[in-house]
N, C-alpha and C positions, 0 to 999 in steps of 0.2 A: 614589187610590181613596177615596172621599167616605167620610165615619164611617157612614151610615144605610143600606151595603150591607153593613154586617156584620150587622147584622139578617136583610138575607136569605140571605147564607152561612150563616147556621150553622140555620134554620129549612129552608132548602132543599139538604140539604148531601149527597145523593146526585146530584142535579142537579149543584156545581158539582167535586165529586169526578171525575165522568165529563168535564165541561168541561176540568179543569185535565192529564187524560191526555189529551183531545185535543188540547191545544194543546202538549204533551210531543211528543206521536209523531212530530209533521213534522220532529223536531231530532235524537230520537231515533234513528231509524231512518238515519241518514246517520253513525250512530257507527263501523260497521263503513270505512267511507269516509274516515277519517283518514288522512292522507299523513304519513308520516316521512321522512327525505330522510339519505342518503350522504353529506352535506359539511355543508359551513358559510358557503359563498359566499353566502348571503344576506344576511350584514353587512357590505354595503358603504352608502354614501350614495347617495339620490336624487340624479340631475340633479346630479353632481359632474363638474365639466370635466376634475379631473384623472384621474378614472376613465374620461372619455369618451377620454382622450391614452393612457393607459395601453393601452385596447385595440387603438387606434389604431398603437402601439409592437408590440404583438404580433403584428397585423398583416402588421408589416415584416419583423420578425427572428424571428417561432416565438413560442411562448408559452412563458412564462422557468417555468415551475412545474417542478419536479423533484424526486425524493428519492434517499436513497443509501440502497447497500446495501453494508454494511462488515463485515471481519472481519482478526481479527490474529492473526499468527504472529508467532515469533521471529526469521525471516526469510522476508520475501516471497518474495525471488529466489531458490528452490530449484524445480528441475524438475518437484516436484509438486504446489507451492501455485501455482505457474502455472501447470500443465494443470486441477487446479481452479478456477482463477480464469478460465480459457479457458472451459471448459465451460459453467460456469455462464453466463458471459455469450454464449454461443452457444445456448442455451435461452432467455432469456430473451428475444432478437431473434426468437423463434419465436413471440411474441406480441406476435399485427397490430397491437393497439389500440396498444403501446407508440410513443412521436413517436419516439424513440432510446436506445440503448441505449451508453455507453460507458464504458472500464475499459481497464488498462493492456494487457489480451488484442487489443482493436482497434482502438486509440487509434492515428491519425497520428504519425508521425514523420521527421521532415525531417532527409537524409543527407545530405548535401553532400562536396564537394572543390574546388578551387581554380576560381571563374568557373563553378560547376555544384554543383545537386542534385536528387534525388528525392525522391517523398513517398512512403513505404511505411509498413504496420502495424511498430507498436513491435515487436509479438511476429513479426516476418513467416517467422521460423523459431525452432523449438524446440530447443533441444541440452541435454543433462544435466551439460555441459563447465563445472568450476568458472570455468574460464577466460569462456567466455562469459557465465554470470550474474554472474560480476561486473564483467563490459561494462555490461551491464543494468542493472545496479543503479547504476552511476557516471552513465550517462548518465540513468537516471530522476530520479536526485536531484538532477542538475544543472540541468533541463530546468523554467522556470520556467512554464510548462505544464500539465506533472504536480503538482510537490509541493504539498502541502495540497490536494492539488483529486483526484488520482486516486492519490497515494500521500501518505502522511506524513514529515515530514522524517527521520524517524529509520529508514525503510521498513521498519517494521514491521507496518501495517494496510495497508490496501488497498481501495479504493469502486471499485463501479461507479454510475456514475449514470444514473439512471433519465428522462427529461424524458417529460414526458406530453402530451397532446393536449388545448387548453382545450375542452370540452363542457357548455355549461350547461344546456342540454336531455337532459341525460344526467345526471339525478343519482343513479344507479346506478353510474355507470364508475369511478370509486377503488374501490369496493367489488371491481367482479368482478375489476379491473387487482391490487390489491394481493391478492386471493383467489390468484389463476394466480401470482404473484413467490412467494406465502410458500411455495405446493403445490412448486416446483421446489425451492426451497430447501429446505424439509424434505428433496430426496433428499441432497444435499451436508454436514448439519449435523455427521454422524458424522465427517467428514472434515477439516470447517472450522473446527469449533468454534461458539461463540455468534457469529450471525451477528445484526447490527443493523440496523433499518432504520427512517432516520428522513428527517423533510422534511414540508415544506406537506400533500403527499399524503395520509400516514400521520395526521399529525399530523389534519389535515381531519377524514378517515376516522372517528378514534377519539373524536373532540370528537363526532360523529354518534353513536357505537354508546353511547358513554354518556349521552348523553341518553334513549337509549330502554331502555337498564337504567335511571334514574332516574323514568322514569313508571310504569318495571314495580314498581319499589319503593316513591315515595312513596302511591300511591294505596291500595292495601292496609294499608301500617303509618296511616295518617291515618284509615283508619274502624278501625281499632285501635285509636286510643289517643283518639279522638274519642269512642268506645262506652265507652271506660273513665272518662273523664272525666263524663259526662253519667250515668253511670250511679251512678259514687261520688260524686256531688253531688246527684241526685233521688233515688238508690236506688229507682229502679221500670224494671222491665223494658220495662214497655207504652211509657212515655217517650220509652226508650232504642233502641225500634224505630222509633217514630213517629219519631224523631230522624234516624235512616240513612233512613229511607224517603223525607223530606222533601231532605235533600242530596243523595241518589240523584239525586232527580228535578230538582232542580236543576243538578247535575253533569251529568246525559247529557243535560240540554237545552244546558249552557253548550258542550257538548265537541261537540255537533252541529254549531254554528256554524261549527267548522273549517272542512269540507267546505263548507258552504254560501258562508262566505267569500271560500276557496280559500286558505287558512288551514293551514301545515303545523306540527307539533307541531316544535319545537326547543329550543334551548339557552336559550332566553327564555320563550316561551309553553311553557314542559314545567312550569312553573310555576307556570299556571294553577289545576290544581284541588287542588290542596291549597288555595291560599288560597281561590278559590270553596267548596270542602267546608268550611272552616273559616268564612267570612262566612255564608254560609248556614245554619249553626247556631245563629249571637248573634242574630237575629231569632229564631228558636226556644228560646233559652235565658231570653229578655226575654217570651215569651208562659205559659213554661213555668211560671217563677220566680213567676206572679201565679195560676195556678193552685191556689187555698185553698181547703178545704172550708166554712170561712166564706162563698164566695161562695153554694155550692150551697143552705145555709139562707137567705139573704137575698133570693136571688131566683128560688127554686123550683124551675126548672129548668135543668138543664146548657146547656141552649142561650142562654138568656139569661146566666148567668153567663159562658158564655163570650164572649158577645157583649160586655158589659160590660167583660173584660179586652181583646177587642180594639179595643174603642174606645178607652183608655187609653190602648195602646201604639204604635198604628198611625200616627201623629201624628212621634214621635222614633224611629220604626222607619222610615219615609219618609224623615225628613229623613235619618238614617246611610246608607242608602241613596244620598240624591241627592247627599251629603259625599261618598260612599267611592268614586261612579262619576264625577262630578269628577276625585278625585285621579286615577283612573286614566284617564280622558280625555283628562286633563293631559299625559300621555307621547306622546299621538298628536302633538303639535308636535316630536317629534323627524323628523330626517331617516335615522334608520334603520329599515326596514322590521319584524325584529321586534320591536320594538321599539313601533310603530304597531301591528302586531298582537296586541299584547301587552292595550296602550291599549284596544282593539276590543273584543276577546272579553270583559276582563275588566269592564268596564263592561256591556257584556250580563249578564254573568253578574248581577249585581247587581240587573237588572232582572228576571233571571229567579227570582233569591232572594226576594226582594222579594214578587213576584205570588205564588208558589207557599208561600212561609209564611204568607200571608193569605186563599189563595184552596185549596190543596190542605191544607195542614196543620189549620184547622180542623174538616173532614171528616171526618178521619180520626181527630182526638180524640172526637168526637160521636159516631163507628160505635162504642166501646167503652164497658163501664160506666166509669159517673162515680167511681163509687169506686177503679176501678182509674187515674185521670186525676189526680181532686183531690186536692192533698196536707194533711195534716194539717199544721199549722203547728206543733207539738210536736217535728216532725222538723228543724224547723230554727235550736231552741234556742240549736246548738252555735254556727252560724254567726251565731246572731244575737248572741250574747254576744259575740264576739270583733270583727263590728262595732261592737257598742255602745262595748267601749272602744275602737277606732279611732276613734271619733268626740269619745269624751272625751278623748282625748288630743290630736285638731283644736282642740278649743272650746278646753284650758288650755296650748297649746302654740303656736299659730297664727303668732306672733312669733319663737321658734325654728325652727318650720318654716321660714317665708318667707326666713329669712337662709340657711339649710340649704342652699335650691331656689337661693336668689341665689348662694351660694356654688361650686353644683354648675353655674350657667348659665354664670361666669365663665371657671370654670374648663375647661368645655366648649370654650368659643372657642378660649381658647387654645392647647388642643391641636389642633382642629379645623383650626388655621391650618399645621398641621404635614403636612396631608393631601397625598398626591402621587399626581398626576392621571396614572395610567399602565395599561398594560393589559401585561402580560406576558404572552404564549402559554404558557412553560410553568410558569409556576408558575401556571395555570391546574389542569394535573395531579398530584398527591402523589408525593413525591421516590421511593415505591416503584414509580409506574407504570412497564409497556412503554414508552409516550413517552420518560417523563421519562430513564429509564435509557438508551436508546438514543440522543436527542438529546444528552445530556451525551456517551457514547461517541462519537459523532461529532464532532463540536466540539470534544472536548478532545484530538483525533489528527487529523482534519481543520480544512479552513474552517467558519466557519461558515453556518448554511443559513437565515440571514435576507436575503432580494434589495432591492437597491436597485438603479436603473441611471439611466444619465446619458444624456440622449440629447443629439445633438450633428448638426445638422443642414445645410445649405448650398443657397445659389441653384445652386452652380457646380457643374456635372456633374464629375465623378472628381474632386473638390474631395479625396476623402482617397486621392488617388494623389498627391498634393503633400505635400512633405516640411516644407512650413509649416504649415498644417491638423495633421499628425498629431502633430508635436510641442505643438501644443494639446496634443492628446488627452492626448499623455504627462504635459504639462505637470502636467495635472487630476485624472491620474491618481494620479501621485509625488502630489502634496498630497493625496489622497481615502486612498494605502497609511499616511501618516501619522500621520492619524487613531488612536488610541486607539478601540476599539471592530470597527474593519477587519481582516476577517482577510486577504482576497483580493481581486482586482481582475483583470479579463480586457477586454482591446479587441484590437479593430482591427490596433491598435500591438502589440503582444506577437508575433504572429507575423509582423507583415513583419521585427521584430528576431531571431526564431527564424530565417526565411529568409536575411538578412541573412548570420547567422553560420555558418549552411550554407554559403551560397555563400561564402566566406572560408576554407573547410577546419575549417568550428565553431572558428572561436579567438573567443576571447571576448570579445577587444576591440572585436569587429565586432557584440558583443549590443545594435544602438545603429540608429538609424532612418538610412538612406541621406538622400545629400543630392541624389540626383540623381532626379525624377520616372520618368525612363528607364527606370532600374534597378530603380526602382522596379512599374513597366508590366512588366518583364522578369521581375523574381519572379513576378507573378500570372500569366504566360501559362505559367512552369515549374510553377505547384504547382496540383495537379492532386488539389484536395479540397475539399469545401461545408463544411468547417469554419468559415470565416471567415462563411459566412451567417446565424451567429447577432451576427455584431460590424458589418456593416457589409452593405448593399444592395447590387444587382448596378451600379446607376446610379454608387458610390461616390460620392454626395450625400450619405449619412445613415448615423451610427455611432451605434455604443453601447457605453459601460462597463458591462460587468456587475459590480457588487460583493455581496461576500459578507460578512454581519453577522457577531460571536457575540453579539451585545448585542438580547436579547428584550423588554426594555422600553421601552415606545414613548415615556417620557420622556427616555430617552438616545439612542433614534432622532431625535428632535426635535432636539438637539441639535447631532449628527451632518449631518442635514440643512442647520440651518441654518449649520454652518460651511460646508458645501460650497457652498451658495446666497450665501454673502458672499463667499467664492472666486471663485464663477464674475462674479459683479456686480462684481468688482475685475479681473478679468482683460480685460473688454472684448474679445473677440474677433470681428474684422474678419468680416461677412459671413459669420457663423458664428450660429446661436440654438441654447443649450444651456439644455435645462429638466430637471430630476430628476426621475424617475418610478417606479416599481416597486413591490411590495406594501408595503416600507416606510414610504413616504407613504402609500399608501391607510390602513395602519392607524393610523398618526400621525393624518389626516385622522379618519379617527370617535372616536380619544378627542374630538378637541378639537370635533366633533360633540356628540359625548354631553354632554360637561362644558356648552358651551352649551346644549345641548338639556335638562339637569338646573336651570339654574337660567332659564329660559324656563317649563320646566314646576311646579316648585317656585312660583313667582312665579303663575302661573296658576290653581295651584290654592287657595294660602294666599288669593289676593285675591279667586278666587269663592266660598270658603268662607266668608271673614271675612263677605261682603257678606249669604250665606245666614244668619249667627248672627245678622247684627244685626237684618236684616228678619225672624227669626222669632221672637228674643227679646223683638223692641220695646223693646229699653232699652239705652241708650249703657255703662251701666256694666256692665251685664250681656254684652254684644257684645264688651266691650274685655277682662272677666278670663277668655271662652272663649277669647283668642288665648295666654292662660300655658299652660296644662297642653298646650297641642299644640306650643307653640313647644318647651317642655321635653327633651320624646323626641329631637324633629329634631333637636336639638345637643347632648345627651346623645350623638345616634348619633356623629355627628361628631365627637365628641370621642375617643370611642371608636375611630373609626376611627384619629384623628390620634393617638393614645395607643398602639395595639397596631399603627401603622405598617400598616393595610388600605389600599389604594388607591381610587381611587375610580376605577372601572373599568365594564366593560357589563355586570355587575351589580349593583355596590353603588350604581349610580347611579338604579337605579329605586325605591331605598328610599324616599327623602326624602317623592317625591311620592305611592309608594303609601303610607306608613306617615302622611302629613298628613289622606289622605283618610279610613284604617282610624282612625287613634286619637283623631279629632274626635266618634265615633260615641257613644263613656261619654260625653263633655264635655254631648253633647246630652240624654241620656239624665239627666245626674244636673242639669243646669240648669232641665232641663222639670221636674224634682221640684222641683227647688228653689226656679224659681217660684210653681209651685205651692202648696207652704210658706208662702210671702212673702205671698201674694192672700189664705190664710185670716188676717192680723192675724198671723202666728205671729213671737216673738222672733228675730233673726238664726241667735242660735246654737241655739233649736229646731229652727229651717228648717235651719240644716247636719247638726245629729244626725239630723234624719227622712230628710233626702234619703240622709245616708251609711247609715241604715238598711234604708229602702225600697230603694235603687238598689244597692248595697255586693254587694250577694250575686249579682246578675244580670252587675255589672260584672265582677268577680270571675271568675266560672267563663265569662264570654265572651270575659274577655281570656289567662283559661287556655287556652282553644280557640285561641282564635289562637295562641299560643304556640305549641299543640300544631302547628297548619297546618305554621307554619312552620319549628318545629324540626326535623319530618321530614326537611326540605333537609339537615340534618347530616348523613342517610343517603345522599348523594350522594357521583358519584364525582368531582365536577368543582369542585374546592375553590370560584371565584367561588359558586354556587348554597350551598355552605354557608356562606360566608362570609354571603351573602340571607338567609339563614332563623335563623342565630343573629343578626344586626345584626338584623332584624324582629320576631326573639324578644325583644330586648333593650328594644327601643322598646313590643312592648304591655308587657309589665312598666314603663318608666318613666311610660307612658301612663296605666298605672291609683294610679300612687305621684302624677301631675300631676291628674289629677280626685279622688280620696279626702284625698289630704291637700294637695296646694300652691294646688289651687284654693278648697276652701273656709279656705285659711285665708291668701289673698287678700284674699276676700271680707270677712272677720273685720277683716282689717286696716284692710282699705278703708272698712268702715263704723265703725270707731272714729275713722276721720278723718270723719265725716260725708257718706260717700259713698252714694246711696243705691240701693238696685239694685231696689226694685218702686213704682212708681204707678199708682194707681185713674186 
């Protein structure tokens, strides 16, 4: 926007007032049209082969998603916590949408007696006979099967599992599915006690419903404490309106774009407008800050004077503008979609900050008296003495500093190096949540409910009715149950050795895979159940291990992984392709996404930044000390994290590149002074007191605001999002400690070695 049309903004400022709402409304009106969404399946990777396998697996065997639903007694096996345990999961098969419902009420059980068995329900009769439930209980806890998966070894809890129907065009269905589970449940709780329920499902669900408590919270507390901030630092009410009225209009232009998009609010982009409400006020707090009643004597009228401030500013208000939408540009090279969306909006938004503090916000200072607008400069004594000696304390300090900054850079690293690149689901939620509390309850009495699976494939039709083939399977298996981190493991192989030992009179010596394919043919034509459809095809070409996690961090999945992937590449097995696949890769796969995608975009944005300071400072030396004070924050963060043990995860990974692009924005602001300074003949260390006087107060209460943006994430339920907003709180506070004191006494430094930062 060229400097000679703010002339006619603010001479024609009813005219561009109406212009700047008409170009609001088309955004505006599409606010009601924001989409929230039921889940969280939108953080997977683009165009990922092993997502394309994944589903391709699903396919074959059902879709592996599921959750439990669990409760403990002091003993299961009494006649009445198994008519409860009956009921319950005979209600819950009463709901269509469910894929399957199973529990020790109507789970298969294979009877046998010598050269013969049957397949019947575990519970296939009731009796109150001590005698009989403690058949029950011997044969459940014996039954490799059951334990950890549908009772616990000690059989005092007891799950039914829930498997659901994959629906991605339904992101509604966890909602109404786990709505109909809890509505039965509540009839039962008086009877059962605390009932749990935990898994992907729930977990999905709840990741969803706090996100959109989080936008119902941060957007309200942020024009709170945003109005309290601007208000105790101008002390003028008229300000303090024009202030909400200008991010208003910013915000419901920025929040429009969703819809137009197609653009849904979630666990990434819900984080959007606080930082928009906040960016969008430091362009207003830098127009505000220059608002002197001196101008109004000097140049007669308010429009001119205002005119004047905004030709000053409009300059290092662009360029923090085209730094800040960079940085967040920077993240669209990720390969995760919110991620990209994130990237979208929030770079819009900057454009729509931008236009509207130049183009609406002048307006609106012009509709009211000047008196109530221009500040007396008396009011701002306080802040100006207490820069002044900030700045005396640069000029006689400057060498203390610089070693200070050096000392705190080193030591950044070093911790930095300490960081671990992991994404943990629940310590996503605070050790008090529902999740949290119910996931631990499961897991610490069952398996655990992290999936991984192994698929294992063949040219050779009924390739796993051969008793060579499935001893693979067993093979992979025994080494995958070894593991450290495994709680469970289900194929193929488990029930021909269930049938096995059936047909043997259940002695135990026969819990072992037949050697003869025959007998093998001759199990599967006796057992007369789709159980085995989730472990292996009707073709018997293509199997699958199902394993079950307890280990939620995707750096010891990684781990995990790769022993089993060195496993199967030492195993060599004949005319056999075994690949690993299941949600645990997938989310293994976006950290290490993300991690690349963080410093792809970090790299992207420091390098179009750097190119922007040097081409607008025009001076090498002046180019090279704007890269100290922004490098500063970025590994401050880091260090930070690596110091209090944060991860760098699918939130803290968007810091780096938005917090390079936010905290460039003072650097521009106080160097445009500073050259300034420099062009009139002024001494070095003048030029640093005026700049840190002139610019000190605006930097100051902008990089307060942001603080404030992002503090509000504290008020969040979903600890990654507070973790964002204090590490982003933390970077503008070092951001303005790297422009007020380390960068000019760089500069100090650097011109006592004869370095010189301005030429005519």
């Amino acid at each position: 926007m060229p400097v000679f049309y703010m002339d006619k903004i603010t001479q024609h400022k009813v005219f561009f007032l109406i212009l700047s709402l008409l170009i609001s409304i088309p955004f505006v009106v599409y606010l009601p049209k924001i989409k929230t969404v039921d889940n969280v399946d939108y953080f997977t990777l683009e165009n990922d082969p092993d997502i394309e396998f994944y589903d391709d697996i699903k396919e074959i065997f059902g879709n592996d998603e599921f959750f439990i639903i669990a409760f403990k007694k002091e003993n299961i096996f009494t006649y009445d916590t198994l008519t409860i345990l009956k009921d319950i999961t005979d209600d819950l098969e009463q709901i269509e949408e469910l894929r399957e419902v199973k529990s020790l009420a109507n789970v298969n059980d294979t009877i046998g007696e010598n050269d013969f068995f049957i397949v019947q329900k575990f519970l296939e009769e009731m009796s109150d006979s001590r005698e009989y439930l403690d058949k029950l209980k011997t044969s459940a806890l014996t039954n490799p099967l059951y334990v950890n998966n549908l009772i616990s070894s000690d059989g005092k809890t007891t799950a039914i599992i829930i498997s659901v129907y994959d629906k991605p065009d339904d992101p509604g269905y966890r909602k109404r599915l786990i709505g109909k589970c809890e509505k039965i449940l509540d009839n039962y709780k008086s009877r059962t006690g605390k009932i749990y329920m935990a898994g992907w499902t729930t977990t999905n669900l709840y990741l969803s419903q706090y996100m959109k408590k989080d936008i119902a919270t941060f957007i309200p507390i942020t024009y709170l404490f945003i109005t309290l901030a601007v208000f105790f630092f101008f002390r003028n009410i008229w300000l303090t309106l024009i202030a909400i009225l200008n991010i208003s209009i910013c915000m419901g232009s920025t929040m429009g774009l969703f819809p137009v998009f197609d653009i849904t609010l979630n666990n990434v982009t819900t984080i959007v407008p606080p930082v928009v409400m906040a960016l969008a006020l430091c362009d207003t707090v830098h127009i505000f800050s220059h608002l002197n009643k001196d101008l109004l004597v000097r140049f007669g009228t308010k429009e001119k004077a205002l005119a004047h401030v905004l030709k000053k500013v409009i300059a290092p208000c662009f360029l923090t503008t085209l730094t800040t939408a960079v940085g967040f540009l920077s993240l669209y090279l990720s390969d995760i979609p919110p991620i990209k969306d994130f990237a979208l909006v929030a770079a819009c938004g900057m454009i729509f900050e931008f236009f509207f503090s130049f183009v609406f916000l002048p307006p609106l200072i012009l509709i009211l008296n000047e008196k109530k607008i221009f500040q007396d400069k008396q009011k701002e004594k306080k802040i100006h003495r207490i820069l002044g000696q900030i700045s005396n304390f640069v000029v006689n300090n400057f060498k203390l500093i610089c070693c200070f900054g050096l000392f705190i850079i080193m030591g950044s690293i070093w911790f930095s190096s300490r960081i671990q690149v992991e994404t943990n689901l629940l310590d996503y939620f605070k050790k008090n949540s529902g999740v949290r509390i119910s996931s631990d309850f499961v897991e610490g009495n069952l398996a655990g409910m992290v999936t991984l699976d192994i698929s294992i494939s063949s040219a050779q039709e009924d390739a796993f009715k051969n008793p060579d083939k499935l001893k693979v399977v067993e093979k992979i298996q025994m080494y995958i149950n070894s593991l450290e981190g495994v709680d469970k493991t289900l194929s193929f192989v488990d029930f021909i050795k269930d049938m096995n030992q059936s047909f043997h009179n259940e002695n135990l010596k026969y819990l072992s895979i037949p050697d003869s394919k025959a007998l093998i043919s001759q199990y599967l034509l006796m057992y007369d159940s789709d159980d085995i459809n989730d472990f292996v095809n009707e073709s018997f070409d293509h199997a699958k291990i199902s394993v079950r996690l307890s280990e939620h961090s995707t750096r010891i999945q990684e781990m995990i992984i790769k022993k089993i992937d060195e496993f199967i590449n030492n195993l060599k097995p004949n005319g056999m392709e075994i690949r690993i696949t299941g949600r645990a890769l997938q989310d293994v796969n976006t950290i290490d996404a993300l991690v690349k995608g963080q410093i792809y975009s970090l790299s992207a944005a420091a390098g179009i930044i750097i190119l922007i300071m040097f081409f607008v400072l025009r001076s090498f030396s002046m180019g090279t000390i704007s890269i100290i004070p922004n490098l500063f924050p970025i590994l401050f963060n880091f260090g930070i994290m690596g110091l209090f043990k944060i991860p760098l995860n699918t939130a803290t990974a968007l810091i780096a590149a938005v917090a390079i692009g936010i905290a460039v924005d003072d650097t521009i602001h106080f160097l445009s002074e500073f050259k300034r300074n420099l062009s009139k003949r002024k001494d070095i260390k003048d030029s640093v007191k005026n700049s840190i006087l002139f610019k000190g107060r605006a930097i100051l209460l902008s990089s307060l605001i942001l603080c404030i943006g992002f503090g509000v994430m504290v008020f969040s339920r979903f600890v990654p999002t507070i973790n964002f907003g204090v590490l982003s709180s933390i970077i503008m506070v070092t951001a303005v400690i790297g422009d007020i004191l380390i960068l000019p006494s760089v500069a100090l430094l650097l011109s006592g070695m004869g370095v010189e930062f301005y030429k005519d």
